[in-house]
N, C-alpha and C positions, 0 to 999 in steps of 0.2 A: 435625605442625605444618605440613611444605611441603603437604600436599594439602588442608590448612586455609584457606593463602595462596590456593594456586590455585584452590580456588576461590571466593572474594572476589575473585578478578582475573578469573575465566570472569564471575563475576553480574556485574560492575563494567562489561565488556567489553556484556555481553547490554542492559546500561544505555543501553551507548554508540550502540547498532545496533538496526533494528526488521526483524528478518528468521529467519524459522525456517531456513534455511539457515545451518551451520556454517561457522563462520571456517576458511581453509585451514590444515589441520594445520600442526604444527611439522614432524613427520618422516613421508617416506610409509612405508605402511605395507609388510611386504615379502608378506604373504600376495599369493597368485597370483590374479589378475583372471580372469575365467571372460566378462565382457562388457565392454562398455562403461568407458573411465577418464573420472571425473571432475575427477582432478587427475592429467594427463600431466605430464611432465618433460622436461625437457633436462638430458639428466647432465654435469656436468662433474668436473675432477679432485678426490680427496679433499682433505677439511678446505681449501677456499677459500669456503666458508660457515661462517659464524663467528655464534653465538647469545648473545643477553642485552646486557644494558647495562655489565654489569662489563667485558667483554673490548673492548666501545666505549669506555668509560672510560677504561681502561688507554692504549688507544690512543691517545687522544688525551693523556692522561698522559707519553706516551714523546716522544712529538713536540714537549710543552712549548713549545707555541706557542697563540696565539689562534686561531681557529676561527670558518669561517663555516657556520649550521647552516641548509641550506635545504631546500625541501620545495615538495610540494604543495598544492595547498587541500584541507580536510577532514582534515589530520593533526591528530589531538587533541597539540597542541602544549603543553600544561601537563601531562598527564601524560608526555608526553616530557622535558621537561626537568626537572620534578620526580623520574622514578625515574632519569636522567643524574646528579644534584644528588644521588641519596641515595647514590650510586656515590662521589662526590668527597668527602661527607663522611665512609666511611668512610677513603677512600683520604685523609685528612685533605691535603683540597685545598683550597682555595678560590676559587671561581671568579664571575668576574660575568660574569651573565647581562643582556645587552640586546638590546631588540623591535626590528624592525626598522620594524613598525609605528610607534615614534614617531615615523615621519617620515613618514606614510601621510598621502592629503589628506581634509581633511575631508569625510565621506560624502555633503555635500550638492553638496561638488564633483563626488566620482565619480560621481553618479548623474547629472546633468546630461552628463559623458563619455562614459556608454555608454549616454544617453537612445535616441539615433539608431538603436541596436543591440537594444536590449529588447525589443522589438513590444509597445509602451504597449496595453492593451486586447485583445490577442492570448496567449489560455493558452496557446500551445503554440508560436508562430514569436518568433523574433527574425531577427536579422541580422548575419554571422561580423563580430566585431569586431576592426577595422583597425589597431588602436593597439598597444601595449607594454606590458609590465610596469611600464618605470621612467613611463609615463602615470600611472598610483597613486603615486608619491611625490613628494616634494617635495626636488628637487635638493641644494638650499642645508642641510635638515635631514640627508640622509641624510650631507651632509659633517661636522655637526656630532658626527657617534657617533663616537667615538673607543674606541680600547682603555685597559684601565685599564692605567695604568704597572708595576705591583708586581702584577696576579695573571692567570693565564689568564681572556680576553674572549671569551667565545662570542654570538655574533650571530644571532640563529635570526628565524623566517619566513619565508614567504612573498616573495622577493624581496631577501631577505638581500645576495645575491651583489654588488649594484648598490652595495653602500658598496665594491666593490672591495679590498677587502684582499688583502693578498699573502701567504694563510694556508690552509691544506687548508679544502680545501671538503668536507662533508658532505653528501648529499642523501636524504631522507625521501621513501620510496613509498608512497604507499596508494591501489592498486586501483580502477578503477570503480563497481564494483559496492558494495563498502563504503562508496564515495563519499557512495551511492544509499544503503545501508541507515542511513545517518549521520545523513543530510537525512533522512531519514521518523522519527527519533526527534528533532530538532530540537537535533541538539547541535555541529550546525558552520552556519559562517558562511560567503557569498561574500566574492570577495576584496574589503577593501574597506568592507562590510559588518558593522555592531555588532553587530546580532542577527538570529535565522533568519527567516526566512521559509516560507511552505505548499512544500513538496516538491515539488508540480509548478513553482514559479514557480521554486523556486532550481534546479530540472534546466535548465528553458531558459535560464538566464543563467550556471549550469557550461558548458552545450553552448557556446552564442555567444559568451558572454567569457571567463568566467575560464580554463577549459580553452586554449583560443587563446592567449592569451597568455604562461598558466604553457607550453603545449609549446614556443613559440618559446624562452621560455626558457629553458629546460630543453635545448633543441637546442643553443643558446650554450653550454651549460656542459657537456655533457656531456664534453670533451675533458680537461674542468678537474676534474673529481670523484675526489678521493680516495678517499672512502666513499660508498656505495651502501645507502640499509636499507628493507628491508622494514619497514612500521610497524602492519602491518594487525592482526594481535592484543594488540597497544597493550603487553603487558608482555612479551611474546614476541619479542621483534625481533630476526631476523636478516639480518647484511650482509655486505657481502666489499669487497676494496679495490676501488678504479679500475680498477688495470690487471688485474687480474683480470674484474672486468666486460667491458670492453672487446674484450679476450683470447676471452670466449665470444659475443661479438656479433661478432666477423669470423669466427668461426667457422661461426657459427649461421647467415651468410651463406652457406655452400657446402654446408648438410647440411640433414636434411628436420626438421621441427617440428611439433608439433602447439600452439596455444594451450589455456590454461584458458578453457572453455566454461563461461558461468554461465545459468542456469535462471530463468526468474520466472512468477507467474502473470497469469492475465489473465482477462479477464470471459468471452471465449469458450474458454478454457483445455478442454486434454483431460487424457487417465488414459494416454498410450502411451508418454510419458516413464515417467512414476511409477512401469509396472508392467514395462517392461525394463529401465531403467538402475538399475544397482546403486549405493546411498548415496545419493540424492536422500529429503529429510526426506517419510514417508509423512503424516504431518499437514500438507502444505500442501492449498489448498484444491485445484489444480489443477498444471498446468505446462503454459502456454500457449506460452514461444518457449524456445527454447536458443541462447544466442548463441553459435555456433560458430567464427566468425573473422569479425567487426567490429574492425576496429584501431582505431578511437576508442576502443571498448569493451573490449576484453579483455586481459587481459594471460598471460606466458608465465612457467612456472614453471623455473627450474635448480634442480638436486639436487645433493647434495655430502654424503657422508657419510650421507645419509637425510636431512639437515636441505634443507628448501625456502625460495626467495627469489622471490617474485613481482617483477615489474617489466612497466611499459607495454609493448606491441608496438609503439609510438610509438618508442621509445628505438633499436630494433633499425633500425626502418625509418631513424632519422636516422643509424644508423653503418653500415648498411649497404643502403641502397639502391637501388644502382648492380646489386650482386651479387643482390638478391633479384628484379628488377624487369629486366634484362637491358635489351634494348629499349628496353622499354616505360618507362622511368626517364629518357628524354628529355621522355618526354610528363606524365607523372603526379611525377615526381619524388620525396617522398618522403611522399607521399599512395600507401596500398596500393588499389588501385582495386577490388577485387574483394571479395565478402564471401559467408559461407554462412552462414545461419540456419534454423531448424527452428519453422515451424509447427504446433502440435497439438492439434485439430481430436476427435479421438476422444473420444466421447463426450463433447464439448462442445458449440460453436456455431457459426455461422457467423462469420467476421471481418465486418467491415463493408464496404459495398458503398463503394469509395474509387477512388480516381486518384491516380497522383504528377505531378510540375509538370514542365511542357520545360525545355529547357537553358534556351532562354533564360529564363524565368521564374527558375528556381530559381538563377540568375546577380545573377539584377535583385534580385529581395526578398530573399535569403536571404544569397547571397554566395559561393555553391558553384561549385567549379569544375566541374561535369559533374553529372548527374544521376541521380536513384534508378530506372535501367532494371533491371526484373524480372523472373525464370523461376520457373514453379513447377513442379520436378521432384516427383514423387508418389511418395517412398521407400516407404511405404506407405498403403493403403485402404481402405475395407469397401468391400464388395459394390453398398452406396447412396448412395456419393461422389460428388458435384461439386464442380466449379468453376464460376462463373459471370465469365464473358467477351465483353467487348463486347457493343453493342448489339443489338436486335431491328431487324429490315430496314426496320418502321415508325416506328422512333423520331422522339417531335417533341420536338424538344429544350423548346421553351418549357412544354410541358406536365408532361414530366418534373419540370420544376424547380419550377413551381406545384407539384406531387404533394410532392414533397421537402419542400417551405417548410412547408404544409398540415399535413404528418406532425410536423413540428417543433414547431409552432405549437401543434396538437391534440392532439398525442401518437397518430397515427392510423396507421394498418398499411399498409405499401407495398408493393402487390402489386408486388414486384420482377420477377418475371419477365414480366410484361408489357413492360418495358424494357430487362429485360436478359438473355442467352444464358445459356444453361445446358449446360455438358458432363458425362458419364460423365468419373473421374477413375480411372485404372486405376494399378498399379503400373508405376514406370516411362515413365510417360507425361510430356512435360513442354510447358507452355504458358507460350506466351511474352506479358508483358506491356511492351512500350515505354512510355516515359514517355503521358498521357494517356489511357492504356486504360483505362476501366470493369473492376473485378473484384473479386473475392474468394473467398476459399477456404469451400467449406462446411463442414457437419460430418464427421466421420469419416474425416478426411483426417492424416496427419503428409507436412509438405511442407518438402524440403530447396528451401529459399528462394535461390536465386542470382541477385546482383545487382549492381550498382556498388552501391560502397561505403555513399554518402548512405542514411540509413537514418530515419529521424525523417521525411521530407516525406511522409507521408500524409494525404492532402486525402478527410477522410471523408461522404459523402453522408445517408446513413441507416445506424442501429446496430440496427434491429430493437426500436427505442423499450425497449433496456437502460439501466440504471445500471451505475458503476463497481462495484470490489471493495470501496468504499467505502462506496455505494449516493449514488453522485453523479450528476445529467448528464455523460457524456463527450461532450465537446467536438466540435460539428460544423464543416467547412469547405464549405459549398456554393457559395459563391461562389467562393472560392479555384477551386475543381473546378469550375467552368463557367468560367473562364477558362482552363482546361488540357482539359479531356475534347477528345478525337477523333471529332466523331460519325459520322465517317466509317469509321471501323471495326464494322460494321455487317453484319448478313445472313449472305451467304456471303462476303464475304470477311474475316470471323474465322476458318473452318473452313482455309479456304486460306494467313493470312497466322499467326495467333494460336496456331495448332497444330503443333506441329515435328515435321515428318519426320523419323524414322532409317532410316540409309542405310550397310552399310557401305562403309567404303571400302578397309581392306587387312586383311590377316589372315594367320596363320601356318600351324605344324602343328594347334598345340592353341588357338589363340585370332584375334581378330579386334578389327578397330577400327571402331566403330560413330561416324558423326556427327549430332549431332542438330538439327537449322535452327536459326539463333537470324534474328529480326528484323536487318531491315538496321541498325534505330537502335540493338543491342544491339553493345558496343565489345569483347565476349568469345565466344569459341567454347563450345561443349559439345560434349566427347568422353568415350565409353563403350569400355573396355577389356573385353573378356569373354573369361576364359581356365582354363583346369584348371590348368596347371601353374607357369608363372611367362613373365613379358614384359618387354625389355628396354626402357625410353624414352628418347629423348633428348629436354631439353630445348629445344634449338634455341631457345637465348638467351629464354626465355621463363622464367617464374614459371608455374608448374602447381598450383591448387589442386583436391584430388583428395577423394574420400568411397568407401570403401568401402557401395556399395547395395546390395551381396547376398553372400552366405555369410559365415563366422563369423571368420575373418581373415586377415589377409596379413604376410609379412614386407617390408619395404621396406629396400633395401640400397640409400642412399646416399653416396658419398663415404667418409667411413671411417665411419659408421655405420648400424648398424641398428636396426629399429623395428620392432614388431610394431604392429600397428593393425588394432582390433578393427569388426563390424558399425556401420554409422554411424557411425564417428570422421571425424571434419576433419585433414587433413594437409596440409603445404604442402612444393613443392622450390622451391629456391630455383634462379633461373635460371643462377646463375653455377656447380650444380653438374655440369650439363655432361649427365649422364644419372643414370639409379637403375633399378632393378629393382625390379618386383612380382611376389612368388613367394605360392601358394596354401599355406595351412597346413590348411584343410581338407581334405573328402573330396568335396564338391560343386563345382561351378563359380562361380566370382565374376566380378563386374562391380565394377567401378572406373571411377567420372565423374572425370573432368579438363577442368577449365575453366582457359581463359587467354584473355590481350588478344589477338585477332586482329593478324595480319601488316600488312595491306592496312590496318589503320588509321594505317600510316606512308608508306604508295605516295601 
């Protein structure tokens, strides 16, 4: 009969989501990894993760008080509080349930609100919206919700918190990525919003609004959160208290991490993911990015007992900040500046030939503080690998852009490399692109992507006249990208500016530190550790985000923990923990990249 239930809750669940990737398990599993984890962990103490709705029930049961139940956008909120409700009728409770949305403004209001912010006629830009959560309600209603006198009042949605009760607060997680698989089955709503909308319009208006506002306020509260739940396999949910959350966020401040990396495809997607990373779904069509550490995007997984609790990397960075960011936490505050992605190119296609926007641009339209500057380190290559970078030494710009327009118009073939540079991409190689540079990756490349944070401003030129996975036009920016391109990077001096020198600089018995040029517009260092046996670091007040890019793994001893981290995993130290060790668990020699915010970006 239970494996009846579950699974009418798995089909139920596959209903709610349109994604051949598996919801993150309930419990990891304890078999020995051999490569690559797909769901890393942060351990903490046993049984402070707590699973299912009865022992939430309960809980709130004991505490016999009203209840503020708040959350994200995209938490399927009627199946939350209907399997809470089946919990209290058996626990013969009775309890009223009230929306906080009655007191939401009418939609024709809020649309008019975040008009400014939308980019009306634009699929893919808006602009980070300025406003607030309690901007969606209506003052004077949200004062009228009151608790019922005679039974436990639970107050649930999205912005719950703002009728201010003086009652444990609950808060409901669900993950980006599930966000994402939610919106493509059209079964959530923005904030705000009756009903769905196309997937791509409701991502730009998650990214610009709703997202913005629920993090601010979610910032507010987190000091106030009693409970903490994971909501992402909707009948699966497991939480732990406040101060136990909390407890592992000052922690996770002084000890190294790795995030959950999630996977997607793409029109020029490769097969190098699919065919080294172990538990990636083999029926997808491809797997074109891995997002390795995007803090808008990812979240980090705690263990407890085997049982997992996902939560934002957003959460961590607002309690702890100061400690992960060192320095650099004057400048970026509690924005993680730095990000790693994976490109993958193998036996797929070229990306499209693009440009991202300057500061000041991506400041004026978009609303970003600093911008999407780029490295493309070449983890690995075939033999027949490019990149293509900046322009050819004849470039006329006007003529370019006719070629472009022409292509679009006609659907016609752009002899790209007439325009634009073409390099050998070797392993280990890395090329620097500053904001305005012409480029793209070709085929047969997997490219560990390092970059400032901003990740969405891609201003694309020509797509090699593809369709989506859809079989749609994907969206071009030519104009955008001629407001931004550099044509001055050009000739030879790409070869000289665009291409990073390594150089070492110190080294030991058994190993050495390698640095590799980044652009002066680049606000982060790249450093290559390459060693047989093991090397001590200090962080020197800095955040170190690091990638093992060669041999099969390392132990990392930071703080009072250790971690094994296997060939291309993402790790992070946090600055406040002072130093860590990388010690070789293989038989060959490894290199280990470390990226941080430059010094000299506070002189």
């Amino acid at each position: 009969m239970t494996s009846l239930i579950q699974t009418e809750q798995r089909n139920h669940l596959q209903k709610f989501r349109t994604s051949l990737e598996e919801v993150l398990p309930l419990q990891k599993e304890s078999t020995v990894l051999q490569g690559y984890d797909i769901y890393p962990t942060y351990q903490i103490p046993h049984g402070q993760i707590h699973v299912g709705f009865s022992g939430l029930a309960e809980w709130i049961a004991e505490k016999n008080s009203n209840v503020i139940l708040e959350g994200y956008v995209g938490v399927n909120w009627q199946n939350f509080i209907s399997s809470l409700d089946e919990v209290f009728q058996k626990l013969e409770i009775e309890v009223c349930w009230k929306n906080i949305n009655d007191a939401i403004k009418p939609e024709e209001e809020i649309e008019r609100l975040i008009e400014p912010f939308i980019g009306k006629g634009d699929p893919v830009f808006g602009k980070i919206f300025e406003g607030e959560i309690k901007d969606f309600y209506e003052e004077e209603k949200i004062k009228q919700i009151k608790p019922h006198k005679n039974k436990i009042t639970i107050l649930y949605g999205c912005g719950s918190a703002l009728a201010k009760w003086d009652v444990p607060v609950i808060y409901v997680e669900v993950p980006k990525n599930e966000i994402q698989f939610r919106s493509r089955s059209k079964t959530i709503c923005n904030l705000g919003a009756t009903s769905p909308i196309p997937s791509q319009e409701q991502y730009k208006r998650f990214f610009f609004i709703d997202w913005q506002v629920l993090n601010r306020h979610k910032k507010a509260l987190l000091p106030k959160i009693d409970v903490l739940v994971d909501e992402q396999r909707m009948f699966d949910i497991t939480w732990m208290t406040g101060n136990d959350f909390r407890k592992s966020l000052k922690e996770m401040g002084r000890n190294t991490f790795r995030v959950r990396p999630w996977f997607s495809p793409g029109v020029w997607g490769g097969d190098w993911m699919m065919n080294r990373i172990q538990g990636l779904n083999q029926d997808e069509v491809n797997y074109a990015w891995s997002f390795e550490m995007i803090v808008p995007e990812n979240g980090i997984v705690l263990e407890s007992s085997q049982y997992l609790l996902e939560f934002s990397f957003d959460f961590l960075m607002f309690a702890s900040n100061e400690a992960i960011l060192g320095s650099a936490a004057g400048k970026f505050g509690d924005e993680f500046p730095i990000r790693f992605d994976f490109l993958d190119t193998f036996n797929g296609g070229n990306l499209s030939i693009q440009c991202h926007p300057t500061n000041t641009y991506i400041k004026k339209h978009f609303g970003e503080n600093f911008t999407q500057d780029e490295t493309y380190y070449i983890l690995d290559a075939d033999k027949d690998a490019i990149v293509y970078l900046g322009f050819q030494e004849d470039i006329d710009k006007d003529k370019f852009k006719a070629v472009l327009e022409e292509s679009f118009r006609t659907n016609k073939v752009v002899e790209v490399e007439k325009f634009v540079q073409t390099f050998p991409a070797k392993k280990h190689d890395l090329f620097l692109i500053p904001n305005g540079t012409v480029h793209c990756s070709g085929i047969n490349n997997l490219v560990l992507e390092i970059s400032a944070t901003p990740y969405i401003y891609t201003f694309k030129m020509y797509d090699w006249l593809r369709l989506d996975l859809n079989n749609k036009p994907r969206p071009l920016n030519i104009e955008r990208a001629f407001e931004n391109l550099n044509f001055d990077r050009k000739g030879e001096k790409v070869k000289q500016e665009l291409i990073s020198e390594q150089v070492e600089i110190s080294r030991g018995e058994d190993w050495k530190l390698i640095a590799l040029s980044t652009h002066q517009e680049h606000f982060y260092a790249v450093h290559r550790y390459e060693f047989s046996s093991s090397v001590n670091v200090q962080t020197e007040n800095q955040c170190h985000i690091l990638s093992l890019v060669e041999g099969t793994s390392i132990l990392v001893t930071c703080g009072n923990r250790k971690q094994v981290v296997r060939y291309a995993e993402t790790f992070a130290i946090p600055a406040a923990a002072g130093n860590y060790t990388l010690e070789n668990m293989g038989e060959e020699p490894v290199k280990v990249l470390k990226v941080f915010v430059k010094e000299d970006l506070y002189v």
